[in-house]
C-alpha positions as a Python dict, from the first residue, in 0.01 Angstrom:
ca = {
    (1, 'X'): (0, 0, 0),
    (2, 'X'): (295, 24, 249),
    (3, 'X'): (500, -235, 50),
    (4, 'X'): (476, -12, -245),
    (5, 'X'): (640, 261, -98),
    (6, 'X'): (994, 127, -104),
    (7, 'X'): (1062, 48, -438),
    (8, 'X'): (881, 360, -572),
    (9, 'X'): (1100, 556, -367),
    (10, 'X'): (1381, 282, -499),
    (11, 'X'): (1307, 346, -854),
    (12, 'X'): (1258, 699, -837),
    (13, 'X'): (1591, 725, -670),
    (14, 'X'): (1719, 568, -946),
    (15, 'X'): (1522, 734, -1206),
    (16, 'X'): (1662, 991, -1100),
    (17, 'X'): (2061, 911, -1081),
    (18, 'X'): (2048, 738, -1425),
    (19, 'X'): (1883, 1034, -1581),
    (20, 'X'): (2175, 1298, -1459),
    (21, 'X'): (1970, 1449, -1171),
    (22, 'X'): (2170, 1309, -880),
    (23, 'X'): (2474, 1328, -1009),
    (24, 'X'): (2740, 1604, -828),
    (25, 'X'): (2623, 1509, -553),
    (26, 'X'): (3019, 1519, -462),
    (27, 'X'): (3290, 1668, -546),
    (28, 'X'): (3549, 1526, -794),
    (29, 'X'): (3870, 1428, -638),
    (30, 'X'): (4060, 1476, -937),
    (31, 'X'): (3976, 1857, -918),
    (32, 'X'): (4043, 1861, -585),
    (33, 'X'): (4389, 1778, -677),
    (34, 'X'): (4434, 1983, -957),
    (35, 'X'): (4346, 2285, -767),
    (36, 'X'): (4600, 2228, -451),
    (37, 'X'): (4840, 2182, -686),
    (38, 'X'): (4819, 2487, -966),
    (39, 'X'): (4488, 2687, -774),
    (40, 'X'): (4348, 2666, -1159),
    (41, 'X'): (4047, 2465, -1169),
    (42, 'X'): (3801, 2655, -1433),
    (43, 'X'): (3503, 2454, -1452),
    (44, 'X'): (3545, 2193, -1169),
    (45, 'X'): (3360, 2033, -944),
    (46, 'X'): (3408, 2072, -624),
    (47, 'X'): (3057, 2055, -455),
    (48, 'X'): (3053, 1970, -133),
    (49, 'X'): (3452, 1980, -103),
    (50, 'X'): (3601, 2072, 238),
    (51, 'X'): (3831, 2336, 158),
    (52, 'X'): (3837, 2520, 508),
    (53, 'X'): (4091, 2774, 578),
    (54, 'X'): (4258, 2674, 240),
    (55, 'X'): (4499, 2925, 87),
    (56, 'X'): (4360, 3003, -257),
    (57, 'X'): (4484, 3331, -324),
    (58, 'X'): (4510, 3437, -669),
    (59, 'X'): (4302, 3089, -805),
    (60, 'X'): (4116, 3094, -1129),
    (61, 'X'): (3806, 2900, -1044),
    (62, 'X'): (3617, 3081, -1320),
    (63, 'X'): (3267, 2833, -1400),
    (64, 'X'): (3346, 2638, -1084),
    (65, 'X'): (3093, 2423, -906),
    (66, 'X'): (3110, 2517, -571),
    (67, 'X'): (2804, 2407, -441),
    (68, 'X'): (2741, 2342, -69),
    (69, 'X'): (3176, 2374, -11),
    (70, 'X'): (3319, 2435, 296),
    (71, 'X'): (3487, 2717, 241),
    (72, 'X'): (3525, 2867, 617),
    (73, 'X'): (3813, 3091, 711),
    (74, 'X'): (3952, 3054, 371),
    (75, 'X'): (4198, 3332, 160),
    (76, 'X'): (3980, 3368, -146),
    (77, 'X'): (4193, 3707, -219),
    (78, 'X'): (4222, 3809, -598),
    (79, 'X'): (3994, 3485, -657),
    (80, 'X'): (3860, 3465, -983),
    (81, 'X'): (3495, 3338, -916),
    (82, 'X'): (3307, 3457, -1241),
    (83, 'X'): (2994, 3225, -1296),
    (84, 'X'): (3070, 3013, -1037),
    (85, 'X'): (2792, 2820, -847),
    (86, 'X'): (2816, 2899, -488),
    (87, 'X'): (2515, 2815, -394),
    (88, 'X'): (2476, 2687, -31),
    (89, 'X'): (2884, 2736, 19),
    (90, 'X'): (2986, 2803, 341),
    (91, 'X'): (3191, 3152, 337),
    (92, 'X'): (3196, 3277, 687),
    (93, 'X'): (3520, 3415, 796),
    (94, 'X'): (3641, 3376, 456),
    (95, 'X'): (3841, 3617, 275),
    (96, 'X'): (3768, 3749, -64),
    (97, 'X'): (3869, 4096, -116),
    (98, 'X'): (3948, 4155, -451),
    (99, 'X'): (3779, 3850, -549),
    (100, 'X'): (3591, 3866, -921),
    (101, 'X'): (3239, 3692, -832),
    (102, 'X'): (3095, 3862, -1121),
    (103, 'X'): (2768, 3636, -1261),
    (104, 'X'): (2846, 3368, -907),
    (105, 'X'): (2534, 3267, -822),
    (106, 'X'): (2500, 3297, -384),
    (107, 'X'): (2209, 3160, -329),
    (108, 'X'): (2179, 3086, 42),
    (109, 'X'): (2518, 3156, 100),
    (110, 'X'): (2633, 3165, 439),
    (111, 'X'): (2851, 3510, 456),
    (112, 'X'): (2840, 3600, 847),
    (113, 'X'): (3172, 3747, 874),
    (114, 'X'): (3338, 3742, 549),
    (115, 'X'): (3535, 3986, 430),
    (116, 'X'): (3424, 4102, 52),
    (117, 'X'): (3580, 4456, -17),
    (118, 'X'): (3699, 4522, -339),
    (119, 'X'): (3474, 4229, -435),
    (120, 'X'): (3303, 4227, -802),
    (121, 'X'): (2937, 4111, -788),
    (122, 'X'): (2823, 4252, -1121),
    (123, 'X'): (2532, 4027, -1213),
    (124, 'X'): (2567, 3799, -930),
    (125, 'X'): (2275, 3632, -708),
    (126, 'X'): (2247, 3696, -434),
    (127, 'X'): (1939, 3487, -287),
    (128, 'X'): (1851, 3445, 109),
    (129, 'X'): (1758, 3703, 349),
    (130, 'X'): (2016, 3951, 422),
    (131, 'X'): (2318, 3774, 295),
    (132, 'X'): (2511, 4118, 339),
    (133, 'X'): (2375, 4212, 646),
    (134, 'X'): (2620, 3968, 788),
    (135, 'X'): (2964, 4040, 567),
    (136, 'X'): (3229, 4172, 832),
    (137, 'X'): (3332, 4446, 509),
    (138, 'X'): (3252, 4533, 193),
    (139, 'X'): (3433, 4813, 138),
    (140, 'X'): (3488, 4974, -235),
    (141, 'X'): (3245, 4614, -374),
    (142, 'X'): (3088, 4661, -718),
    (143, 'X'): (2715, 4535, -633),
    (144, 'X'): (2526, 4340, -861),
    (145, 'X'): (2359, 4613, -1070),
    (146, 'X'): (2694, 4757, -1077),
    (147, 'X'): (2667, 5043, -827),
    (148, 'X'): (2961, 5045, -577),
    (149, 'X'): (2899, 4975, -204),
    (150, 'X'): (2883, 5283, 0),
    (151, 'X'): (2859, 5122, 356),
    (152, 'X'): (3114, 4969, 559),
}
């Protein structure tokens, strides 16, 4: 029975690539470029990308995979994040006020730190416990159900 277990796990693995499943499981390094070079990048992939302490001010990422970046110490100010998947990114000591993160999905987000006032997250996720227990500010944010943020 032990000698089955390898190719199972084999063909499963494979099952699973050929079907669509595993792939993004990086990100593409054509976006990469495209996104030092004009910070527009609607729609790319750039899951798992190391993009720590990356200036990306004023970038339209609108639709952007961003799953599982490393986005640490990062300028994310005036960022326009609507729908994008930032699911496991890492954001801590990232910058994002003013950011538009309206409909992101921030599911297990790491946040500790991260500055988010002015930040839009009208219809966002927010999934984990007490992602904004950790943000450093958020300061004048639109919260998901659209109420602004009365706290520090």
């Amino acid at each position: 029975m032990k000698r089955l277990t390898w190719p199972v796990a084999t063909i499963a693995a494979l099952s699973l690539w050929s079907s669509g499943l595993g792939v993004g499981l990086a990100f593409n390094p054509e976006h990469l470029q495209q996104l030092r070079q004009t910070k527009k990048c609607p729609g790319c992939d750039l899951s798992y990308a190391r993009l720590t302490r990356m200036n990306l001010a004023g970038a339209d990422l609108k639709g952007a995979n961003l799953n599982a970046a490393d986005l640490r110490y990062a300028n994310l100010r005036q960022t326009n994040l609507t729908g994008a998947n930032l699911n496991l990114a890492d954001l801590r000591w990232a910058n994002l006020s003013g950011a538009n993160a309206s409909a992101a999905t921030l599911l297990l987000t790491r946040l500790d730190n991260a500055v988010l006032d002015q930040v839009n997250l009208l219809r966002a996720i927010l999934g984990g416990r007490d992602r904004l227990a950790v943000v450093e500010s958020y300061r004048g944010a639109t919260l998901p159900n659209g109420n602004p943020a009365f706290f520090p």
